[in-house]
C-alpha positions in Angstrom: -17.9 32.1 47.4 -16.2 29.2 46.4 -12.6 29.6 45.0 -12.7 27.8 41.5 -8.8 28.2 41.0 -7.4 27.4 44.4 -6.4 23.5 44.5 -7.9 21.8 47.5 -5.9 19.4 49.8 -4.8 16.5 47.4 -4.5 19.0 44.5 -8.7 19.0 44.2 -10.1 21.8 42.9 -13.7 22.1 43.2 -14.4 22.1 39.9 -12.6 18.3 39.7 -14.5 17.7 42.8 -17.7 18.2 40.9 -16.7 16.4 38.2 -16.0 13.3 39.7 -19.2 13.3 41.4 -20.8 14.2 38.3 -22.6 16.9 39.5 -24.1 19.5 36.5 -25.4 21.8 38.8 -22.1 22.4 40.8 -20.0 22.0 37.6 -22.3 24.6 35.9 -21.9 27.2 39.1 -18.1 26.6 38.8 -17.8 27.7 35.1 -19.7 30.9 35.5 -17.5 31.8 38.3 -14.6 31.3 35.9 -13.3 27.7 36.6 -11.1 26.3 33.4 -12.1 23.5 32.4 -8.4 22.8 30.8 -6.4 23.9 33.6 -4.5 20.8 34.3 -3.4 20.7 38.6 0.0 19.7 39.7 -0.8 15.8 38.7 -1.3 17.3 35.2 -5.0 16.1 35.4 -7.7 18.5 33.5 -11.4 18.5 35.0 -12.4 17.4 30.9 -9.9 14.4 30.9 -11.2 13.8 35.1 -15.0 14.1 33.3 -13.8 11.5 30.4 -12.0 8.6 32.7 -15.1 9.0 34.8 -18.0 8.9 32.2 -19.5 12.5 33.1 -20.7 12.7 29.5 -23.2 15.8 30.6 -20.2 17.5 32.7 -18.4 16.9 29.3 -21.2 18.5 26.8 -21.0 21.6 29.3 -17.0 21.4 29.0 -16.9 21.8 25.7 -19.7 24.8 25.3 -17.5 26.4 28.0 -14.5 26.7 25.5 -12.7 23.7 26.1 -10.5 22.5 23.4 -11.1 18.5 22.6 -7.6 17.6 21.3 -5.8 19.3 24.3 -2.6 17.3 25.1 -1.6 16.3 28.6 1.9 16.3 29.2 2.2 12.4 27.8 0.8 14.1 24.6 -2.5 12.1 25.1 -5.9 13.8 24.3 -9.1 13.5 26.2 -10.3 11.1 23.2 -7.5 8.7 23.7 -8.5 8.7 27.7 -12.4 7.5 26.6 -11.1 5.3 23.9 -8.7 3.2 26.6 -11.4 3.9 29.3 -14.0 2.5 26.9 -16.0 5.7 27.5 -17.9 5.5 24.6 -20.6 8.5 25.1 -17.8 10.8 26.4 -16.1 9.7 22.8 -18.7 10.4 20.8 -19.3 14.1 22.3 -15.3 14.6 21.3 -16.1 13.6 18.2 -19.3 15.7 17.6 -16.7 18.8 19.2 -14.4 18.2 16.5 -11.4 15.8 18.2 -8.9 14.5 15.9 -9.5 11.1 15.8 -6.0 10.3 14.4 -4.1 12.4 16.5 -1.1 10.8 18.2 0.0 10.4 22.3 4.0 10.8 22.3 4.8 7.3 21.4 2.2 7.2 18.5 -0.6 5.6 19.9 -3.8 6.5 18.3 -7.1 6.4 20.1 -8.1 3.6 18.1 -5.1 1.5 19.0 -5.7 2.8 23.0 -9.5 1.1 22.4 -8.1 -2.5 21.4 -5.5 -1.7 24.4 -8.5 -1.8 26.7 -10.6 -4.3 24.1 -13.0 -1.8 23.8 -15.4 -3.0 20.7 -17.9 -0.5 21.0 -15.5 2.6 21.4 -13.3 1.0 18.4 -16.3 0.8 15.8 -17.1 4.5 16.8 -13.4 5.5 15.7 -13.5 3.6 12.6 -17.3 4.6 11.9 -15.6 8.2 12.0 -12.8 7.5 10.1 -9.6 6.4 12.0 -6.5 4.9 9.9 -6.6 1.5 11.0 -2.7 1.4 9.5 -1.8 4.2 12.2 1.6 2.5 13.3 3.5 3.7 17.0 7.3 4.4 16.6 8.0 1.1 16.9 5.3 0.4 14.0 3.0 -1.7 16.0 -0.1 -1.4 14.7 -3.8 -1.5 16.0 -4.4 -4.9 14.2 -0.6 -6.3 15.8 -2.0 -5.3 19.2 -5.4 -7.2 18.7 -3.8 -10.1 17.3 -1.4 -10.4 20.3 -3.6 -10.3 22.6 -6.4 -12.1 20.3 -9.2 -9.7 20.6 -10.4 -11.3 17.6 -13.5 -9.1 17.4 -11.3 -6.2 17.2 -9.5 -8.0 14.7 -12.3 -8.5 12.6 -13.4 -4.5 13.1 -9.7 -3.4 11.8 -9.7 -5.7 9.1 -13.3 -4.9 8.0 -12.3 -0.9 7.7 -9.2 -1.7 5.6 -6.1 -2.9 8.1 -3.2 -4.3 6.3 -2.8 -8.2 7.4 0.5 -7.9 6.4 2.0 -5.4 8.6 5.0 -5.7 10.5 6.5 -4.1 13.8 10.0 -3.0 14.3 11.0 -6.5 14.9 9.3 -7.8 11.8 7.0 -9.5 13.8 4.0 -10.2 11.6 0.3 -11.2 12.9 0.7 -14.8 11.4 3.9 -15.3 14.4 2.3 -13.3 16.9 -0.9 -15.2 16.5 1.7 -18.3 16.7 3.6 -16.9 19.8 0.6 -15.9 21.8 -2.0 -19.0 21.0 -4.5 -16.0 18.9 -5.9 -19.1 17.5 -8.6 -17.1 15.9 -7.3 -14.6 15.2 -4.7 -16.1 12.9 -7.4 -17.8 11.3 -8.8 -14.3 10.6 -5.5 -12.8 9.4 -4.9 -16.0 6.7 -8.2 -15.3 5.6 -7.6 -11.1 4.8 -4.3 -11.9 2.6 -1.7 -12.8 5.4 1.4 -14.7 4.6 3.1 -17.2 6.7 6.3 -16.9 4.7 7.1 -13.2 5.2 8.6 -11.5 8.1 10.5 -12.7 10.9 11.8 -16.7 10.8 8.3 -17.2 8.2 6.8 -20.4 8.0 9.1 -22.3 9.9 9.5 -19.8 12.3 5.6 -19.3 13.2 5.3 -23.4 13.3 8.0 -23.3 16.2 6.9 -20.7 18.1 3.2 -22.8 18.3 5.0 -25.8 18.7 7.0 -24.4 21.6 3.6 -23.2 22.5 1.9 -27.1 22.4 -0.6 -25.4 19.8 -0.7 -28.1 17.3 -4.1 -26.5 15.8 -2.1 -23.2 14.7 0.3 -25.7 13.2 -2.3 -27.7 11.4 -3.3 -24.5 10.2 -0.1 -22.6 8.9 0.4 -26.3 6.9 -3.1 -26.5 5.9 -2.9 -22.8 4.1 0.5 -22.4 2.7 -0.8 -26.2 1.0 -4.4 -24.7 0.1 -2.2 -21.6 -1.1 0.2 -23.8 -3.4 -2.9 -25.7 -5.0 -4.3 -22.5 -5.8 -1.7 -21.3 -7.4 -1.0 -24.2 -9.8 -4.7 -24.4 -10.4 -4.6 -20.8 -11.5 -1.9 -21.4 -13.6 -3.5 -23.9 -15.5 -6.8 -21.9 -15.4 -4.2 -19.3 -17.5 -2.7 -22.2 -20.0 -5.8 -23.3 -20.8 -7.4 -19.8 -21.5 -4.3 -19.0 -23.6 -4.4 -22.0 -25.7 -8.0 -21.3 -26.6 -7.5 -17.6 -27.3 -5.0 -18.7 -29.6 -7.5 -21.7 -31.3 -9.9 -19.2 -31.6 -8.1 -16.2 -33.5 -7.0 -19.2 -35.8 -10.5 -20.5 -36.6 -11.0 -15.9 -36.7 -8.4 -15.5 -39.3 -9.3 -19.0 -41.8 -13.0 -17.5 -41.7 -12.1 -13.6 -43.0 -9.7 -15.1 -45.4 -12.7 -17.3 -46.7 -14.4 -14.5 -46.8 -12.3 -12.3 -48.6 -12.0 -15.6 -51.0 -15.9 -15.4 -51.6 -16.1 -11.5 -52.3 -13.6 -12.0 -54.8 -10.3 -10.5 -53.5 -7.4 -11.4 -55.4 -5.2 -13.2 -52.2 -1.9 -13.7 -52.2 -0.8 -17.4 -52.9 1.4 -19.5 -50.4 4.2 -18.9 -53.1 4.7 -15.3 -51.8 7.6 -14.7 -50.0 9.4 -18.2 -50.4 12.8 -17.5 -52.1 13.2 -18.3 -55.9 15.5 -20.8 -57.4 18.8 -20.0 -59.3 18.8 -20.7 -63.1 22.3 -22.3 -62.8 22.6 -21.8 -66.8 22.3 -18.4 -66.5 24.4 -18.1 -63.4 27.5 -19.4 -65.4 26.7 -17.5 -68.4 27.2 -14.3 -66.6 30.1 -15.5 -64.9 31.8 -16.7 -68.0 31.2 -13.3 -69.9 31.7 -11.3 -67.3 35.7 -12.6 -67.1 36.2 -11.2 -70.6 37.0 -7.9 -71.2 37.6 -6.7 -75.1 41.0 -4.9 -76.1 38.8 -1.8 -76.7 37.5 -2.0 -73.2 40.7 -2.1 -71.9 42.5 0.4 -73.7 39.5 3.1 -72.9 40.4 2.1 -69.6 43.2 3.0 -69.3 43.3 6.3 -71.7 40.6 7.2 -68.7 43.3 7.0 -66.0 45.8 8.8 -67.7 43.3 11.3 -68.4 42.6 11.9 -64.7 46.0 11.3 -63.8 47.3 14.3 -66.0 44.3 16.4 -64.8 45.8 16.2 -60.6 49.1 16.8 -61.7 48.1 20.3 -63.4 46.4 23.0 -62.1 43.1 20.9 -61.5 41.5 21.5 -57.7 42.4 18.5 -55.4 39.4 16.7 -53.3 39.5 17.7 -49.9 40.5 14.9 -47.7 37.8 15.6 -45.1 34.8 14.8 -44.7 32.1 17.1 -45.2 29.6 17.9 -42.0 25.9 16.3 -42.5 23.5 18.7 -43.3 20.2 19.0 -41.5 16.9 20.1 -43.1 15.9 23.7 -40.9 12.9 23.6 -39.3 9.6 25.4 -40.5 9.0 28.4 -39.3 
């Protein structure tokens, strides 16, 4: 019999044996002697990850109808779909995927298997991951991106892909490096032309504008240059059209409820409502005769009148010093309706 569990010289097992050679037949006799396919040997290796770096997608299919688990970490925390995305493995992906793998699960750092496949520029494994759903926005601890990464290294295909399935242009690492000075540092020519395109802007993160034009002038790019000047330009005309696209629009909005309102009130005229005149609302004029008249009379006051007066105050005057009830000198506490109940 052959002893499934015991490591070979070089920490081989038979069943990793079989597996690199791709052979079903030998792989199949090892599982129904008991072989696990997740037991990792002293390197920390797993027969499933040794059948993903190696393209045994048949080895795999019988892996995972053995029991093995697809989002099994090694000791780096990497899965075996972040081994086919960075090998560009793309059948061995796709059976992860059809067993289930978690295809934004993190390695220890935070790399995603999507951001493993534009590691290794692999297009084909890349679509897959998106196809099934992958968070192109998935940043590392240090927040690169997948999209950073491409645009570093200007896989400008893989560009395309992330910003296609929703990647933010605008993204920045821990350094507030952004794609527009990456694509600047590292000549991603088109790349950067991609980025400007999504929504990118030359004037945010690190050094901005002037800071991207010296890193491609350091660089001898003068065509990433041309560019940056060329957009932010483009932007800047775009803007003030827009502007007067809006002053325009609000000038006619206002013409036209204008010409609205003279055409109700002519109707209103025609059905015979009785309208207001312009006179409304202007404030009247002073009769000046009258105005003095008042003021004349009203600085005379008759004997009788003043005499009343005065028997009025000693009235009230001889009331407070008998036993009348004083006014209380504070004030009295507002009163508030209850509420229905």
């Amino acid at each position: 019999g052959v002893g499934q569990r015991e490591p070979m010289k070089g920490d081989i097992t038979p069943l990793l044996l079989a597996t690199q050679v791709s052979d079903v037949d030998a792989v199949r006799v090892c599982l129904e002697r008991g072989a696990n396919p997740s037991l990792a040997n002293a390197s920390g290796i797993t027969p499933v990850l040794h059948a993903v770096q190696h393209g045994a997608v048949d080895v795999l299919q019988l892996f995972m109808a053995a029991g093995a688990k697809p989002n099994d970490k090694a000791e780096d925390g990497t899965t075996p779909l972040h081994v086919a995305a960075e090998s560009g493995q793309e059948g061995c992906l796709q059976v992860l995927l059809e067993w289930g793998a978690d295809v934004d699960m993190k390695a220890s750092e935070g790399a995603t298997a999507a951001l493993f496949a534009v590691q290794s520029n692999s297009r084909d494994c890349l679509r897959r991951l998106l196809d099934a759903g992958a968070d192109p926005n998935l940043p590392t601890v240090d927040q690169w991106t997948p999209m950073l990464l491409a645009v570093q290294e200007d896989y400008h295909e893989c560009v395309q892909m992330l910003i296609d399935a929703g990647a933010n242009p605008r993204a920045k690492n821990h350094d507030n490096d952004t794609a527009v000075l990456l694509a600047a540092q590292y000549n991603a020519t088109t790349s950067l032309e991609i980025v400007l395109k999504a929504g990118a802007d030359p004037n945010n993160g690190r050094g901005g504008l002037i800071g991207a034009k010296r890193a491609a002038e350091a660089e001898g790019n003068t065509k990433i240059v041309e560019m940056l000047e060329n957009h932010v330009n483009m932007r800047t005309d775009e803007m003030t059209a827009m502007l007067k696209e809006r002053q325009t629009k609000q000038t006619e909005m206002a013409k036209a409820h204008k010409e609205t309102v003279k055409m109700e009130i002519s109707k209103m005229k025609k059905e015979g409502f009785n309208l207001p005149s312009k006179e409304v609302g202007k404030p009247r004029k002073l009769n000046t005769a009258k105005a003095n008249a008042s003021k004349g009379g009203g600085g005379k006051t008759s004997a009788r009148g003043q005499n009343s007066a005065r028997g009025q105050n000693s009235a009230r005057g001889s009331s407070r010093k008998g036993g009348g009830t004083p006014r209380s000198s504070s004030k009295r506490a507002p009163s508030f309706r209850k509420a229905a109940v």
